[in-house]
C-alpha positions in Angstrom: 81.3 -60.8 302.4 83.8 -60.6 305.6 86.7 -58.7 305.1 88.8 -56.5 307.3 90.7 -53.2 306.3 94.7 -53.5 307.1 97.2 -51.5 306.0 95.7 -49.5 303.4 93.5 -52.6 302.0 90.8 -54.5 302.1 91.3 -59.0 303.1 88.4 -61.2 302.7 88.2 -63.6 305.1 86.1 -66.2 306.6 86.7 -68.2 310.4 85.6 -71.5 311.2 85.8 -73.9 314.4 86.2 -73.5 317.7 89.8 -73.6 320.0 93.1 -71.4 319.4 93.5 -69.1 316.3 95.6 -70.8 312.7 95.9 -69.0 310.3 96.0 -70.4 307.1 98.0 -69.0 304.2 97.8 -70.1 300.7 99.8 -70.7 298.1 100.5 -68.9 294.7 100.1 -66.3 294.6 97.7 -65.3 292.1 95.4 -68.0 293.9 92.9 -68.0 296.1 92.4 -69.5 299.7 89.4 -71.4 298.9 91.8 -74.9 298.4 93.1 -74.6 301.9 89.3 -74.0 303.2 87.7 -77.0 301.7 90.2 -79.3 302.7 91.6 -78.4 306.1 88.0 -79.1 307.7 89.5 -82.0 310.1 91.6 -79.6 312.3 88.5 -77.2 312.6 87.3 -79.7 315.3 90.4 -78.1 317.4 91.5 -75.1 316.4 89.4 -71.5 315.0 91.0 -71.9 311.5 91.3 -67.9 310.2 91.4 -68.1 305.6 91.8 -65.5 304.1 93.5 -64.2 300.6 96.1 -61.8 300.8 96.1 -58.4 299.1 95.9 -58.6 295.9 94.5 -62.0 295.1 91.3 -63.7 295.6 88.7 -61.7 296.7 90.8 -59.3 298.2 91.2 -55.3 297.6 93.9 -54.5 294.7 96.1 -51.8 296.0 99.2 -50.9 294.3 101.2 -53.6 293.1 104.5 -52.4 294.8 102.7 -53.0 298.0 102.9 -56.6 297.8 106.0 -57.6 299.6 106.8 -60.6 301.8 107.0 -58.1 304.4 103.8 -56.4 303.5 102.2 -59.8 303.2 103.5 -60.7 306.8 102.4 -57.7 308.5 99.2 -58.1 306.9 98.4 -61.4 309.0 99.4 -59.7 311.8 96.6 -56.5 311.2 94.1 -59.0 310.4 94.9 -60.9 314.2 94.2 -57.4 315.7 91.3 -57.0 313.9 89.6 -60.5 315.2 91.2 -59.9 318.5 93.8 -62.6 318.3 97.1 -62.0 320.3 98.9 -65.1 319.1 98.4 -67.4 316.8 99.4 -71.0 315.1 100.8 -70.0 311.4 99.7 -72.5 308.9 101.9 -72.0 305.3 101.8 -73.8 302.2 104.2 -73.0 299.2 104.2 -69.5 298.6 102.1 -68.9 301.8 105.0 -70.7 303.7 107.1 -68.0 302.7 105.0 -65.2 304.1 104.9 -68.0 307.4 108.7 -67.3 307.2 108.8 -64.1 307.5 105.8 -63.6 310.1 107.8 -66.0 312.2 110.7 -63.7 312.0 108.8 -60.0 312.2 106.2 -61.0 314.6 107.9 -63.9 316.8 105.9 -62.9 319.9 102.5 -63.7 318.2 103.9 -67.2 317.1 102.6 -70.4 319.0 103.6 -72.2 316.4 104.9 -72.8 312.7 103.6 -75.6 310.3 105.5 -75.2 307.0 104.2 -77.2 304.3 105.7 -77.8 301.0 107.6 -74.4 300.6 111.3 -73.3 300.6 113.3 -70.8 302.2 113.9 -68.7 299.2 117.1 -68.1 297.9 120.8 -68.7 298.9 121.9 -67.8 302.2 125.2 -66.7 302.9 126.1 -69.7 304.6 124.6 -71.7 300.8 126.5 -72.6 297.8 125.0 -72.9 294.2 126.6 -76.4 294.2 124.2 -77.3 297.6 121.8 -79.8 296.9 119.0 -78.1 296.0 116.9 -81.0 294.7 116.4 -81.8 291.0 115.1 -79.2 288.4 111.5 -79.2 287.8 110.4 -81.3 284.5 111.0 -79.1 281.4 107.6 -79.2 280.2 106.6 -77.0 283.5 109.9 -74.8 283.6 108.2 -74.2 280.1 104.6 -73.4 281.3 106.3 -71.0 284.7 108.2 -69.0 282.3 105.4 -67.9 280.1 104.2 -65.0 282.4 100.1 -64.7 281.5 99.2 -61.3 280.6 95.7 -61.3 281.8 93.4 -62.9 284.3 92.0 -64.5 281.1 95.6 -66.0 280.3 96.0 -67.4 283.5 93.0 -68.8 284.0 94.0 -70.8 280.9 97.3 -71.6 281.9 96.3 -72.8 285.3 95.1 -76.2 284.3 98.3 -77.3 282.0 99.9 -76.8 285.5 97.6 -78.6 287.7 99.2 -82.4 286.8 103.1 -81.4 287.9 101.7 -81.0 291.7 100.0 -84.8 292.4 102.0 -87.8 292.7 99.3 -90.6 293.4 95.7 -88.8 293.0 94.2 -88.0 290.0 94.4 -84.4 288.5 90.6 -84.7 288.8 90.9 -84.2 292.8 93.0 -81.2 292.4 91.1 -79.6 289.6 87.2 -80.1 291.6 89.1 -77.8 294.4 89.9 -74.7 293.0 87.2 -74.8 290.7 85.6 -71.4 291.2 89.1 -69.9 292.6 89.6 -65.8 291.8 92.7 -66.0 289.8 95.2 -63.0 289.5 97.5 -62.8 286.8 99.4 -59.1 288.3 99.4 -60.9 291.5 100.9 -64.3 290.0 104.0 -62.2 288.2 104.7 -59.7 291.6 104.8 -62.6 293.7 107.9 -64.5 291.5 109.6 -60.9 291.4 109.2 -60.7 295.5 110.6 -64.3 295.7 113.6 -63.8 293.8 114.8 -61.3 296.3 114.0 -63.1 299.5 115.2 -65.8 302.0 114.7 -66.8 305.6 118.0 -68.8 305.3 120.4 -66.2 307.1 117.5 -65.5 309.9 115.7 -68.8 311.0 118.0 -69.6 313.5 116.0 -66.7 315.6 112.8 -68.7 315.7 112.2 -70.5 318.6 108.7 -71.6 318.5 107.6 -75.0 317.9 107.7 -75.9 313.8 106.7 -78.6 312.0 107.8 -78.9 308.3 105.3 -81.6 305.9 106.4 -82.6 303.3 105.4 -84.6 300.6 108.4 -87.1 299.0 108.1 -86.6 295.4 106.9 -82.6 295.2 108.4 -81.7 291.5 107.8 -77.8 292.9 109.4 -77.8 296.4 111.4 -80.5 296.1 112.6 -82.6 299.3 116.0 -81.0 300.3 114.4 -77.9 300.6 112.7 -78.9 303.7 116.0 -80.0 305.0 117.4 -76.6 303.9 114.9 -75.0 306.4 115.3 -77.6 309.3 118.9 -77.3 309.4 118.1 -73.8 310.5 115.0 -73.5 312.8 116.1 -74.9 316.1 112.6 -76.4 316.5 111.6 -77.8 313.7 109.5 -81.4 313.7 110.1 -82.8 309.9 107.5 -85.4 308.5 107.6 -86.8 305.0 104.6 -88.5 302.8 105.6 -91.1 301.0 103.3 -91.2 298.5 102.7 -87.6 297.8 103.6 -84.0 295.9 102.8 -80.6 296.4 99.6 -81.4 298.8 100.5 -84.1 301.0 97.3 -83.8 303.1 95.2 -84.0 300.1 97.0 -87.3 298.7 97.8 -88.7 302.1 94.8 -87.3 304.5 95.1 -89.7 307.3 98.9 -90.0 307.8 98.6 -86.0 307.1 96.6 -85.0 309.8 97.4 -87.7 312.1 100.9 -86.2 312.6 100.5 -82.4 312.6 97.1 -83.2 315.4 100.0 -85.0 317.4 102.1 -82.3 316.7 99.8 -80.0 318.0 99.0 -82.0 321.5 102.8 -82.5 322.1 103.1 -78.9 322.4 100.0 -77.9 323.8 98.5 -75.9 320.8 95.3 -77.0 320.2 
């Protein structure tokens, strides 16, 4: 099993293809990377494609609990590039993982060849934000209902999991989602810190400082990171590239593969990146 020791931890992770480093960072938290590394497999034809699970969740060590911060989780990335001998890198985000994206864009902007955001937010208001902003619509009752019930156990939220799965597709079957994180390592503690850490962060105030190229995928009708927050981000980062998916949710290169990867591989020869 590959893993590196950073920062007082242990990170499983596994490479694959050839070309410039990405690194890929899921979602969750309380997941696992293995959804990104079964379905990302088109862009390992051009770029070395680095997964991994950060501290605390998939197969990762478990150090304290307080250690898992979006600054922690950032700096974390960055360990693991020294460790594989990567100087700079494409930074690959979705949902929660675009938030730790963020905020290695912002603590390590001179190891950033680029920034592809995917379904994710910038966290809470900025200064420059109002409540009364649009912010996109609430998510459907039934799943506010299901995120408010923190699991108490790996057990619980291993159970849990799958009442959720049906709120992130728009036009594909649950069945697709359900075959590809069949097997994930699920973390309850993990799941619970990472909502505490999100509720006192945002990139809002500090995007503007990003200059590397950014592209921000989105799909249309995500119920979880809802449209306007991929304008709230692009408003801000100077660079950023914003393409929508008509006809998909949370995972727009899941629902919409070709459109998907046809625009962030054009993305990436535009600017030279892979």
């Amino acid at each position: 099993m590959p893993g590196a020791t950073v920062n007082g931890t242990e990170l499983y992770y596994e490479t694959r293809g050839m070309g410039p480093a990405c690194l890929a960072l899921h979602g969750g938290l309380g997941f696992d990377h293995q959804y990104l590394k079964r379905t990302l497999t088109p862009l390992e034809t051009r770029l070395r494609m680095v997964y991994f699970d950060h501290r605390g969740n998939g197969r990762s060590g478990r150090p304290p609990i307080e250690t898992l911060t979006m600054e922690q989780l950032a700096d974390d990335a960055a360990a693991l590039m020294d460790v594989l001998g990567i100087e700079a890198a494409v930074v690959l985000g979705h949902s929660y993982g675009g938030f730790v994206a963020q905020e290695f864009a912002l603590r390590h902007p001179g190891r950033l060849r680029g920034l592809v955001l995917i379904d994710t937010t910038p966290g809470q208001l900025g200064g420059s934000e109002s409540p009364a902003d649009e912010q996109g619509p609430p998510i459907p009752a039934e799943m506010a209902e299901l995120m408010s019930t923190a699991p108490g156990s790996d057990a619980e939220f291993e159970a849990l999991a799958p009442r959720m799965l049906p709120f992130y597709l728009h036009s594909r079957p649950v069945a697709d989602l359900e075959a590809l994180v069949e097997g994930a390592v699920l973390s309850a503690t993990a799941m619970v810190r990472g909502f505490e850490v999100l509720a006192g962060w945002s990139s809002v105030d500090r995007l503007s400082t990003v200059t590397a190229p950014a592209l921000l995928l989105w799909g249309k009708h995500d119920l979880v990171c809802s449209l306007p927050q991929a304008y709230r981000i692009a408003r801000r980062l100077p660079t950023a590239e914003v393409e929508i998916f008509e006809q998909s949710g949370h995972f727009p290169w899941i629902e919409e593969p070709g459109a998907f990867f046809a625009a962030l591989e054009s993305w990436l020869a535009r600017h030279s990146l892979a």
